[in-house]
TORTIVEX-606564 format. One record per residue (C-alpha): residue number from 1; residue in three letters; x negated, z, y negated. Coordinates in nm, 2 decimals. Example, Ala and Ser with C-alpha at 12.3 -4.5 7.8 and 13.67 -1.06 7.14 Angstrom:
<atoms>
[atom 1, ALA, [-1.23, 0.78, 0.45]] [atom 2, SER, [-1.37, 0.71, 0.11]] 
</atoms>
This chain:
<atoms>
[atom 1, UNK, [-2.79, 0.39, 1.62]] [atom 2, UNK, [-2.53, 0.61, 1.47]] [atom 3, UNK, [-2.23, 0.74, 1.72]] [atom 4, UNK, [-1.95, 0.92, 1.53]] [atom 5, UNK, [-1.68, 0.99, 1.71]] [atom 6, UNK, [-1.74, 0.81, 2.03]] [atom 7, UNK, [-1.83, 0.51, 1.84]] [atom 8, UNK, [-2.08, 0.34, 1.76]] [atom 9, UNK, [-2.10, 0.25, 1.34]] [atom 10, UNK, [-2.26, -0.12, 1.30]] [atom 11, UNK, [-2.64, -0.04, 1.16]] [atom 12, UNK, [-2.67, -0.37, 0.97]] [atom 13, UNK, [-2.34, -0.36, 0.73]] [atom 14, UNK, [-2.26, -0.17, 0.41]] [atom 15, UNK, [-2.15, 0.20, 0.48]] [atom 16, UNK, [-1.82, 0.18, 0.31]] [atom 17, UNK, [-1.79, -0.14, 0.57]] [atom 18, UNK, [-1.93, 0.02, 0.85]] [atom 19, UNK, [-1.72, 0.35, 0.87]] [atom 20, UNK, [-1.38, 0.15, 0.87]] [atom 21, UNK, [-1.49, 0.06, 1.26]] [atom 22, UNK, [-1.39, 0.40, 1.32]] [atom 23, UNK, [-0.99, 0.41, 1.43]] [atom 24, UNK, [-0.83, 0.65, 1.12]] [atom 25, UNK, [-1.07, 0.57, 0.85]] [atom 26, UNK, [-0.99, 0.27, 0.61]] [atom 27, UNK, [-1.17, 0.19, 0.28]] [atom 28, UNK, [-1.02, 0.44, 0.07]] [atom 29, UNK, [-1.09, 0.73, 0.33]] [atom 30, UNK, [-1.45, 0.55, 0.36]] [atom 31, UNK, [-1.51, 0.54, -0.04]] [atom 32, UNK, [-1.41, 0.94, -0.04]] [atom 33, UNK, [-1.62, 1.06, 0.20]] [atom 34, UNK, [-1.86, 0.90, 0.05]] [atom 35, UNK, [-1.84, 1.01, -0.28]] [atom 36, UNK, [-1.84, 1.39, -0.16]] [atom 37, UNK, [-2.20, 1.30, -0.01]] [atom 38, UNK, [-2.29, 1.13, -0.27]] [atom 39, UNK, [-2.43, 0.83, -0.07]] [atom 40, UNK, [-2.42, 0.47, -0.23]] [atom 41, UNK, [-2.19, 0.25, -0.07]] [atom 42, UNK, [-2.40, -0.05, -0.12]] [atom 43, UNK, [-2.64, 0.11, 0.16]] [atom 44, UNK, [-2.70, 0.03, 0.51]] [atom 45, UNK, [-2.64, 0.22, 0.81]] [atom 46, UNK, [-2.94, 0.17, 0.92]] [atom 47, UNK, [-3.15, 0.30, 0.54]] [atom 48, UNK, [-2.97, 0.64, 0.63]] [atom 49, UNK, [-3.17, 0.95, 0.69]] [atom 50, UNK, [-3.09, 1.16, 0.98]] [atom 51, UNK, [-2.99, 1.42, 0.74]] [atom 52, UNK, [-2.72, 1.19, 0.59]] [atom 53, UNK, [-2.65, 1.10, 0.92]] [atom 54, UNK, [-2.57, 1.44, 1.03]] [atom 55, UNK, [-2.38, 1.52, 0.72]] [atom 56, UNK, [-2.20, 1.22, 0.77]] [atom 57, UNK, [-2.07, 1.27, 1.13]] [atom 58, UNK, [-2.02, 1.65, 1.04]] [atom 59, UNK, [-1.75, 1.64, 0.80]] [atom 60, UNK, [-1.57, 1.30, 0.97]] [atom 61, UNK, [-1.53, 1.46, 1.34]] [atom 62, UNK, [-1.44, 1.81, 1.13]] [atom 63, UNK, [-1.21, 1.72, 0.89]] [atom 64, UNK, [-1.04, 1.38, 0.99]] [atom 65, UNK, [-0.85, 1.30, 1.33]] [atom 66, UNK, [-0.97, 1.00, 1.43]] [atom 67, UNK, [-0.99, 0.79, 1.74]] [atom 68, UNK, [-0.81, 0.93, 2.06]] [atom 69, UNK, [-0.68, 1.28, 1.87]] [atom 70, UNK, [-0.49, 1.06, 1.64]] [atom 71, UNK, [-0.41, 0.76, 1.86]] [atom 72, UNK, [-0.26, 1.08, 2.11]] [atom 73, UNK, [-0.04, 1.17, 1.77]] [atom 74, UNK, [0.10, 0.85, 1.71]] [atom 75, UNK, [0.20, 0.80, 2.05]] [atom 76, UNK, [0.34, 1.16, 2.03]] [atom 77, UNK, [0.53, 1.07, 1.74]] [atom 78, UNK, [0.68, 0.78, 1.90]] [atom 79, UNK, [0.77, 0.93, 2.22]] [atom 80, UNK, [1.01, 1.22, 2.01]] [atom 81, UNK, [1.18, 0.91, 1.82]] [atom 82, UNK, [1.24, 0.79, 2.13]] [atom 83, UNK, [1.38, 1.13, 2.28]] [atom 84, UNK, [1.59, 1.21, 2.02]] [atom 85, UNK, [1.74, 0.82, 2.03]] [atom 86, UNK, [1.70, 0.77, 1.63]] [atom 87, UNK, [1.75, 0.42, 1.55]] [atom 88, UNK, [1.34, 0.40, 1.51]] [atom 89, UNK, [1.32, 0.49, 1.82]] [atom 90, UNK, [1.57, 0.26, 1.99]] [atom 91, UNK, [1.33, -0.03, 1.78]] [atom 92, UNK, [1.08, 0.13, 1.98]] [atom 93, UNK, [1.19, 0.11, 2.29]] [atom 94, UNK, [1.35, -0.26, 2.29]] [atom 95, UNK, [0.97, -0.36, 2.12]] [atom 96, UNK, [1.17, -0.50, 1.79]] [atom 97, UNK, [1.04, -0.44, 1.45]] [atom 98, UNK, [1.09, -0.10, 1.34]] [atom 99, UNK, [1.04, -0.07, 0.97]] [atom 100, UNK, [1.33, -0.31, 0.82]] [atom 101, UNK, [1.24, -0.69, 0.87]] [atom 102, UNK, [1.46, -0.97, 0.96]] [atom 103, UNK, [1.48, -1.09, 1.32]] [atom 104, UNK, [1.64, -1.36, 1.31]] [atom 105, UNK, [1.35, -1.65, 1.21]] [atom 106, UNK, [0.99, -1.40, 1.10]] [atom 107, UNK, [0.96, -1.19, 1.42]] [atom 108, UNK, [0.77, -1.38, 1.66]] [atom 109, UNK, [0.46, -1.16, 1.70]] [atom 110, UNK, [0.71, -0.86, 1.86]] [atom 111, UNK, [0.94, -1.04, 2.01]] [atom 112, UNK, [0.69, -1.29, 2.20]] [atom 113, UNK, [0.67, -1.67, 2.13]] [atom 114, UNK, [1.01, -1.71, 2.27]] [atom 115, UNK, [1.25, -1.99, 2.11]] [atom 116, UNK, [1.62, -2.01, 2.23]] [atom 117, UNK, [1.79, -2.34, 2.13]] [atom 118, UNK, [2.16, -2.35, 2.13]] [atom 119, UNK, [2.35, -2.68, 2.25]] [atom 120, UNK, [2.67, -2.76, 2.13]] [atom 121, UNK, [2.84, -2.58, 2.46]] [atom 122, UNK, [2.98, -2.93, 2.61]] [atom 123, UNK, [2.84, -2.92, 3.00]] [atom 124, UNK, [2.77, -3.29, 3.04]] [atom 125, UNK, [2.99, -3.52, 3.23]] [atom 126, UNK, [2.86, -3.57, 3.64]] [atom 127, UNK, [2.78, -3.93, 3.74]] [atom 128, UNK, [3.05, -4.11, 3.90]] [atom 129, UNK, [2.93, -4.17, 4.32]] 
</atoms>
């Protein structure tokens, strides 16, 4: 089974599948690497030699932050738009979208399934005794 980067990369998918398990690598990133090894993309994980293998897991955990070094970023990144109190930031902190969308009807997923109805304001009369 092949481990790269604390994970462990799916032996019966396609490579170019199979490496986008890994938290920081995508299909483009995946394709690229790939190309500088020269391995096909249509292989297996588990059709690898342990010489590919080892290439493989050498230049992704070398050249690439992945996994909890770039997940640590992120949250680094975050944390100093919050400090500085930049209107990203302030999204941040209230758990709103941050990158532009509408509120009002699309934002659901963030805000939680919550649905506030207004009523027309009128309290409605008490029953006579």
């Amino acid at each position: 089974m092949l481990r790269i980067g604390g994970v462990n990369i799916p032996e019966n998918k396609q490579i170019l599948i199979s490496l986008t398990s890994i938290y920081g690598i995508g299909r483009s990133l995946s394709l690229k690497i790939l190309k500088e090894l020269n391995i096909d993309t249509m292989r297996k994980v588990k059709d690898l030699t342990e010489k590919e293998a080892g290439d493989l897991r050498k230049i992704i955990e070398s050249n690439y932050k992945i996994e909890g070094e770039l997940r640590r970023e992120v949250i680094k990144n975050i944390k100093r738009l919050q400090e500085i109190k930049c209107w990203r930031g302030l999204r941040h902190l209230k758990k709103l979208p941050v990158r532009g969308q509408k509120t009002r009807k699309n934002s659901r997923s963030v805000r939680g399934n919550v649905r506030r109805t207004v009523s027309s304001g009128r309290k409605a009369a008490p029953a006579p005794k």
